[in-house]
N, C-alpha and C positions, 0 to 999 in steps of 0.2 A: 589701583589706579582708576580715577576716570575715564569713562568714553569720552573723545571731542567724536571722534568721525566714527561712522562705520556707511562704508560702501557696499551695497547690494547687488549682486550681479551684475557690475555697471557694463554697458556696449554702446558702441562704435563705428560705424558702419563709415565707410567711402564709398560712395558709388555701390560697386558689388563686392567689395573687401571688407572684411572682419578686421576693424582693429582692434578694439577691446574686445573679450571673449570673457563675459562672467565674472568681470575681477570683482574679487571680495575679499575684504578686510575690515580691521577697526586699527584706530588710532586713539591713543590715550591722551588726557590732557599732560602736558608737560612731555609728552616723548616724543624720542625724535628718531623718525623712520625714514628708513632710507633704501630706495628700489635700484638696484642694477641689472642691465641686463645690455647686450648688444643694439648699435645701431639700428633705427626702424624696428624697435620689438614693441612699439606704442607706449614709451616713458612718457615722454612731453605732451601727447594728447590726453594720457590720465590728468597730466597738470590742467592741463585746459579745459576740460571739463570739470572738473573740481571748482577750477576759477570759475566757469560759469562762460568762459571765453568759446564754449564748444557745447553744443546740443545733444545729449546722452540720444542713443535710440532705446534706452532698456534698462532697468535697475534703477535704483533710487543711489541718492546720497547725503547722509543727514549729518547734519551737525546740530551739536548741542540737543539732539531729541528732534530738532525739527527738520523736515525734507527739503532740499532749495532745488529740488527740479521745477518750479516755477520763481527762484529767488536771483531777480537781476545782479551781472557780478559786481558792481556798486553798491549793491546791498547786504552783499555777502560779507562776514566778518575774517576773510580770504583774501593774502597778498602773493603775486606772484613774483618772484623775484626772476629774470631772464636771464641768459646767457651773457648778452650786453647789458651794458650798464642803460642802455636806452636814457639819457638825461635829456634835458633842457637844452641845446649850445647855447640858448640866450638867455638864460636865467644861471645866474649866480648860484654856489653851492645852498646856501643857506634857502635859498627860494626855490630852488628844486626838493630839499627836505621838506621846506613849509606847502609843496603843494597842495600834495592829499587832503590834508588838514586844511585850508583855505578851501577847497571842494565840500569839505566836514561842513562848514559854516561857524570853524573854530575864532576865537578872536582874534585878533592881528596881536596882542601882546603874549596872548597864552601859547600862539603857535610857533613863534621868536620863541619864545621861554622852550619852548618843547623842545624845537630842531637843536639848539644850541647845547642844550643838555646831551642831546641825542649825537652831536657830533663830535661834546667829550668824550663819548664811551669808544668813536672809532674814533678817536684819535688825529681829528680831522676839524679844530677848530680855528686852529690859523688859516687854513686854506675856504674858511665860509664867503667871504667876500668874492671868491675869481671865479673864472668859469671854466667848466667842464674842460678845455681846449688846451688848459692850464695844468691838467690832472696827468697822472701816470697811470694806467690799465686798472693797478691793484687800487688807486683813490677812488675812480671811479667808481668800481663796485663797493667801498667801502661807501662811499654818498650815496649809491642805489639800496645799501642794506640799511643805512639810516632812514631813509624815503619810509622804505617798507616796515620799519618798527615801531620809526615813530608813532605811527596808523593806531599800534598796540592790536594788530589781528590775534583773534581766536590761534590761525593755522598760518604759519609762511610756507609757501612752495619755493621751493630753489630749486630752477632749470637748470643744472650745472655751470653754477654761475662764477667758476673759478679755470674753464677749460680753456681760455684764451689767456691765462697767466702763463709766466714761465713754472717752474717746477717748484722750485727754491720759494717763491712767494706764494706758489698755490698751496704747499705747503703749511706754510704759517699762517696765513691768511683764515684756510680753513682752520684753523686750533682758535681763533679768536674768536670767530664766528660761532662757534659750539660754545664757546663760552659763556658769549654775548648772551646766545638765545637762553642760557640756563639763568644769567643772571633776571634778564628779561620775562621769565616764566611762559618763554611762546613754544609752542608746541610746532612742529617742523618734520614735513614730507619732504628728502634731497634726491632727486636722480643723479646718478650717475653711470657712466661706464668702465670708472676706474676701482679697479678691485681695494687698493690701499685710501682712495676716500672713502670708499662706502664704507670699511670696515670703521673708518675711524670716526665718521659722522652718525655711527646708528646706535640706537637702543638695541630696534631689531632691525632687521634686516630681510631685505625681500628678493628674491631672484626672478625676474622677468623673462619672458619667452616668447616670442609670437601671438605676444597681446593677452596673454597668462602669466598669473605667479604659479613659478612650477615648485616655489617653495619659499616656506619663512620663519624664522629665528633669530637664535642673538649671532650677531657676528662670528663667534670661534666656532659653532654649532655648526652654523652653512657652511664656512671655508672648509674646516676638518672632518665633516661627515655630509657631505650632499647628496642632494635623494635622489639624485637620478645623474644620468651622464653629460645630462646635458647641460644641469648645474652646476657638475662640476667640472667643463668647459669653460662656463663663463666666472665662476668664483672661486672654485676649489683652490686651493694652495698648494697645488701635490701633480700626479701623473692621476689623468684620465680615460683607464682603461674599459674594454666594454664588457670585462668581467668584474671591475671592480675598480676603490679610488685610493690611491696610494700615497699617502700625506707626506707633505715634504721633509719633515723630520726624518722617515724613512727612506727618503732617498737619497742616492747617491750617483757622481760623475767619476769614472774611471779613464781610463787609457784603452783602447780597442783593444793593445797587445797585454793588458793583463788578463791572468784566468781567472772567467767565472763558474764558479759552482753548479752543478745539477739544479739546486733546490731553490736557486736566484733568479726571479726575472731579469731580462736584459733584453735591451729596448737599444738598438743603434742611432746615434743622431750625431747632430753637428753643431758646435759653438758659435754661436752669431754673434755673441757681443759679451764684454765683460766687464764688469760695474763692483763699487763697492757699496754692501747694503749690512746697515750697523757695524761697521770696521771689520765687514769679513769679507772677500773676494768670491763673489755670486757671477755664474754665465750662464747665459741664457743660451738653452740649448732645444735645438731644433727635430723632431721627431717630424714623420710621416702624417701624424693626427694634429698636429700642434707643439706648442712650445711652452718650455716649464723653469724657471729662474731657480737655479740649483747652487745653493753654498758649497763650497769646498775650500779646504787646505792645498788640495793637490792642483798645482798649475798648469793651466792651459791657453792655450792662445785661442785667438780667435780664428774662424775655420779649420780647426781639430776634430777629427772626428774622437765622437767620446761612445758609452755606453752608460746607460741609465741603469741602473741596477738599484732591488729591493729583494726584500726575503719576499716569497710567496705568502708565508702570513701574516705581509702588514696589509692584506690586500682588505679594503672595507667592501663588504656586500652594500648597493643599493639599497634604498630601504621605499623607493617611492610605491606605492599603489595606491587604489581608490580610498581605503581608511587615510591616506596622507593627506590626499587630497581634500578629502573632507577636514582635517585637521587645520589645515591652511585656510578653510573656506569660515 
């Protein structure tokens, strides 16, 4: 695969806060990477600096071979797509897609011809005429993902631009979108903070930390083996202990009054809520350190106290240290 991107130690300063801290990576053309991590760990300021929308203090960032630390973000081959749909109220769908391109100094038939093509693909060609006001959440962003491709950018950043959906649409919306972008050939950085988007929108996958990736891989990689405690906090799929990470396959919800074995961890918690996830009955169960969505056959209601139980050797050893680091860098 190609390089499109590779970030150099990039940083970030506030005032006297570090919010980027050395992020380094690369981006290939056609992939699509996707960073999760907690609230305020500096997702969206990476976007903004990339966009050009933000003033790096350190490191470089090149695309395509060349460096755009002095490349205004108008000039950058770099669309950012937001949270909100941010449209027009007073421009019509079709005139909100043709903007960028009327900015381009594209022709008034070629950029008609573009948007219109570009609003078959979402889905969204009867509704070119009305405006924004007229749209339903999921439209919206579907007019702001057309905005941004018709452009045909090198890179799309998506600021988790499906987190004001309901569930049901974010859902699917996201699977279109992945699609889109493959049909498209754009290459795609996504934040998010949700563990089951990231997994399903990446190549690889990045886990963010207090303004560092404390780790990166393909999605099943980081969920079922994280390099450190703290990743698998924010991503793991399993019980986060601080000897080691316990994959959810291995684990199990019991009844306080049955007996556990010598040779079994057992972890006391309480059921907070119960859902069904792919036609099996999952609860989410509430420990001292955190909370772990655990399948079972065996019934329980909500506010039951349960025990977490695994063999002692499904426990995974950490594997982060400095060679990691560097591996990531």
């Amino acid at each position: 695969m190609n390089q499109l991107l590779q970030c150099n130690t990039l940083k970030k300063n506030y005032s006297q806060t570090s919010i980027l801290k050395d992020v380094t990576f690369s981006l290939g053309k056609g992939e699509h990477f996707t960073v999760v991590g907690p609230s305020g760990c500096g997702k969206t300021t990476l976007l903004r600096c990339l966009a050009g929308l933000e003033a790096i203090d350190g490191g470089d960032v090149i695309l395509n071979g060349k460096s755009l630390a002095k490349v205004k973000p108008e000039d950058r081959s770099i669309v950012l797509m937001f949270q909100d749909a941010l449209l027009f109220p007073h421009l019509t769908v079709i005139e909100n897609v043709t903007y960028g391109l009327k900015r381009k100094k594209t022709s008034k038939k070629d950029r008609i011809s573009q948007a219109e093509e570009m609003l078959e693909k979402v889905k969204l060609t009867r509704w070119k005429n009305v405006y924004p006001h007229e749209l339903s959440g999921g439209q919206k962003q579907r007019v702001s993902l057309a905005r941004a491709l018709v452009l045909k950018p090198d890179l799309l950043l998506l600021d988790e631009p499906f987190s004001s959906l309901d569930a049901t649409l974010r859902e699917s919306l996201r699977g279109e979108v992945r699609e889109l972008l493959r049909q498209e050939n754009i290459s795609s950085l996504f934040i998010t903070h949700d563990r089951d988007e990231a997994i399903e929108m990446a190549d690889r996958l990045a886990v963010m930390d207090k303004g560092s990736f404390i780790q990166i891989g393909l999605p099943y990689e980081v969920v079922t083996k994280p390099s450190s405690i703290e990743s698998a906090m924010i991503i793991g799929e399993g019980l986060a202990l601080e000897e080691g990470f316990i994959p959810l396959n291995e684990l199990s919800a019991v009844n306080e009054n049955d007996l556990i074995e010598p040779n079994v961890i057992s972890i006391p918690g309480k059921v907070t809520a119960v859902t069904i996830k792919n036609n099996i009955p999952c609860y989410r169960v509430s420990w001292d350190k955190g909370t772990v969505l655990v399948p079972s056959r065996t019934k329980f209601h909500q506010g039951e106290s349960v025990y977490l139980i695994a063999d002692r050797g499904t426990i995974r050893k950490y594997v982060y240290n400095e060679e990691h680091r560097r591996q990531i860098q």
